[in-house]
N, C-alpha and C positions, 0 to 999 in steps of 0.2 A: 687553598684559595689561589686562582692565578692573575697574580698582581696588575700585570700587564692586561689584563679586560675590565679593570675599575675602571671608573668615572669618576670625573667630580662632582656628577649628581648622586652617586653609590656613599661618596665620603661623607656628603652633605646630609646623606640620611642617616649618617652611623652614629648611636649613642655611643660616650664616653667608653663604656664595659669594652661593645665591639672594637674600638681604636685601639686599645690598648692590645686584644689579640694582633690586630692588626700590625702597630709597629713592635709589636713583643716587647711593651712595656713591665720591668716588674715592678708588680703591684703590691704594694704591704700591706700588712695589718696595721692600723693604727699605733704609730711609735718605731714600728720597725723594728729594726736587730733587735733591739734593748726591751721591745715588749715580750718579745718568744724567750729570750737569754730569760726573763724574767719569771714567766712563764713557766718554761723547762723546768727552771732549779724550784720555784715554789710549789710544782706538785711533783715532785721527786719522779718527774720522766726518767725511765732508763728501758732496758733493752727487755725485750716481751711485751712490752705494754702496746694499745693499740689506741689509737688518735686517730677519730674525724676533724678534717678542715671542710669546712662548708663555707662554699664561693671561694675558691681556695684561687681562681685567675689562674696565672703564669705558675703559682705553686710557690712562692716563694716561703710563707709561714711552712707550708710540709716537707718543705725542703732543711729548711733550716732545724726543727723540731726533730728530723730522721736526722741528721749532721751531729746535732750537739746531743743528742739522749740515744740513738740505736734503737728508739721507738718504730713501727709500723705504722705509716698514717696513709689513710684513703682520702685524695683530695676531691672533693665534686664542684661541678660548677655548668653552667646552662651555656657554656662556650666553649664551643668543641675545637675553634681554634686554640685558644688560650689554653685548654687542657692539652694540648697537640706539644705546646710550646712548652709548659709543664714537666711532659715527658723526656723531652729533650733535655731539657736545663736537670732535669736529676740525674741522668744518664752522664752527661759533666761533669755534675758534684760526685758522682760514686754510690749516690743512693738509690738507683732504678732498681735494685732486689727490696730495699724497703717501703717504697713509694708506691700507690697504684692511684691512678687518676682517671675519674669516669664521671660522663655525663650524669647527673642525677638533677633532683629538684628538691627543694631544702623542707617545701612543704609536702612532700610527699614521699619520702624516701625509700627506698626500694632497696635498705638493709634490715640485719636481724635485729630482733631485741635485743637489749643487755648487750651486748656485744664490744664496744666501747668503753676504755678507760677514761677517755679524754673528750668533748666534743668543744670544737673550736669554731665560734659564729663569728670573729672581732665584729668590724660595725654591719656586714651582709643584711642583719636582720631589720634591720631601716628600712631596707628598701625592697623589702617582702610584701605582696598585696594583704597576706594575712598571718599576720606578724604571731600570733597566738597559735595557730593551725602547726609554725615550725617550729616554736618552743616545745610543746607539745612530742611532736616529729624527737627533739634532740633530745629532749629527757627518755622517750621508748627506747632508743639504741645505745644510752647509755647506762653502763651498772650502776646496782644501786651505792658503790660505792666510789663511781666514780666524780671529775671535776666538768663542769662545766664553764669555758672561759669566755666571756663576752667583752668586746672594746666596744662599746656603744659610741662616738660622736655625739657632741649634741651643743646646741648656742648655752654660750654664757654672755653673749653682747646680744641684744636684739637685730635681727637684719631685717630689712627693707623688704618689703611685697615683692620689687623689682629683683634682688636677690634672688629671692626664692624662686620665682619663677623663673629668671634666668637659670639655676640651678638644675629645676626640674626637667627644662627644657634639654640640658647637656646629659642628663643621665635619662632622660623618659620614664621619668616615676615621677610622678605627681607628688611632693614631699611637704609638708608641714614643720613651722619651726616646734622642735623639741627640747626639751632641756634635759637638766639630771635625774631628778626628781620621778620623770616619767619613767625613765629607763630601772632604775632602783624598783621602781611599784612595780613597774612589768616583771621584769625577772625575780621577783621573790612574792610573785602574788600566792604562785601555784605553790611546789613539791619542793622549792630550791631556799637553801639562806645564804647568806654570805659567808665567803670563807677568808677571801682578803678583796681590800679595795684602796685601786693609787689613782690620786686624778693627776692630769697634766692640762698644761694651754698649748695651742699651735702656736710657733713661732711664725712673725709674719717676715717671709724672705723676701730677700732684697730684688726688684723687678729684673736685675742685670745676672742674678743666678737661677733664674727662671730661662732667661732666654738663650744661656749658656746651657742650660739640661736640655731645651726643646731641641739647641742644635745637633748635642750628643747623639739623641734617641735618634731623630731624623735622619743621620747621617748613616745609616747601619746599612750593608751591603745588600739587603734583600729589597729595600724598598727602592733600589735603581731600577728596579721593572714596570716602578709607575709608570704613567706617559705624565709625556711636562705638564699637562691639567691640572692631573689627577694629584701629582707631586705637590701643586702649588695651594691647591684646595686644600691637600692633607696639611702642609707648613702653616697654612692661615688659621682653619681648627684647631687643628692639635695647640699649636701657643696660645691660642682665645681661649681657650680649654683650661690650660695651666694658671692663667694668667686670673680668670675666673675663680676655681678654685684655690688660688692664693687667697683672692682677696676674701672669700665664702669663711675658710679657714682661718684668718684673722679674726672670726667674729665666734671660733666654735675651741673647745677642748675635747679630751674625754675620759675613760675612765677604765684603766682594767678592773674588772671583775672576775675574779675567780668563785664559782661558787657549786658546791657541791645538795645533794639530796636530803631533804630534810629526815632526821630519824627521830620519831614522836617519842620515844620512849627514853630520849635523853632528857633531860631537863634544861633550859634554854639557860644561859651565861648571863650571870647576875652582873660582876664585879668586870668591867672591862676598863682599858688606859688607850692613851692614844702617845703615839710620837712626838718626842720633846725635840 
């Protein structure tokens, strides 16, 4: 992409995904560091094994996942910038021989069956026109013996009509308030049950460490090729952006799920405990 031929009309039309190629934001999973470390160690990743990230961004989850386990992971994602920047940032970490990163589409995928140990949605699957079609997709390329990890997002405060459509507006997915409840029936309607489950809440951050992160990313050497517009356009979105999704995020939690292929011929667990 050559910086220097944006506009501030180009910026104004770029949903939240596109910005984020744009300033080479990295993007997480849901929790971050502390959900892959989690991750990693509860399905015993280590070296041979083989991990899809689906909507995997800047790469950051298949980054971290090849770092800490010596796993194989193929990261996809519908932004060929972001996958561009991906490559780069493993090539940094040390992990470009484990890492491979390629345009794909989550509801159509264009890998083998069975072929996967691991298949990683965190929350992607939200914001799929046919959220069923890629569940579907992620169970085919995974073994039957492998885990399937999902971070769903979803409200535990009700938001606002305005909310929402502000929301939808920044990502361009038309999105509906979800809760828990929905996401638990979706992913264990079909072939899948539970294998472990943590919830968490967002912390709501403080408006002054918002606006200390927006100046960070902003400041990054490549985007001095804006023209002063297109710069100024970019500073005003992007922090409306952030600023947005704080407050969105204040109203939501979520939930890893790990969960693996149902096998009929076990007998379902009677006698279960929970955490004291």
């Amino acid at each position: 992409m050559d910086l220097s031929k944006l506009t501030e009309q180009d910026i104004m039309k770029m949903s939240y995904n596109e910005l984020i190629g744009l300033v080479r934001e990295t993007n997480r999973i849901p929790g971050g560091a502390q959900t892959v470390a989690y991750i990693a160690s509860m399905c015993c990743l280590h070296e041979g094994k083989r991990v899809l990230d689906i909507g995997t961004s800047t790469g950051n989850t298949a980054i971290d996942i090849a770092s800490l386990s010596g796993a194989e992971v193929v990261g996809i994602d519908i932004n060929e910038d972001s996958l561009s920047e991906a490559r780069k940032r493993a090539k940094i970490v040390g992990v470009d021989s484990k890492t491979t990163f390629e345009l794909n589409d989550a509801m159509n995928l264009s890998l083998p069956d069975k072929f996967f140990d691991m298949v990683i949605c965190g929350n992607v699957t939200s914001l799929l026109s046919d959220k069923e079609k890629a569940l579907s997709e992620y169970q085919r390329v995974l073994r039957d013996t492998g885990f399937l990890v999902a971070v769903p997002m979803y409200y535990i405060k009700k938001p606002s009509d305005q909310l929402i459509k502000d929301v939808s507006n920044a990502i361009q997915v038309n999105i509906k308030p979800l809760y828990k409840d929905f996401w638990i029936d979706f992913f264990t309607k079909g072939d899948f049950e539970i294998f472990l489950e943590k919830d968490f809440a967002f912390d709501n951050i403080d408006e002054e460490k918002i606006n200390q992160f927006c100046d960070y990313i902003l400041s990054r050497e490549h985007l001095k090729d804006l023209n002063e517009k297109a710069a100024i356009t970019l500073k005003e979105v992007y922090r409306r952006y952030m600023l947005l999704f704080r407050y969105n995020l204040s109203h939501m939690g979520y939930t890893i799920l790990i969960l693996r292929k149902s096998h009929k011929e076990i007998d379902p667990e009677l006698f279960t405990a929970h955490a004291l």
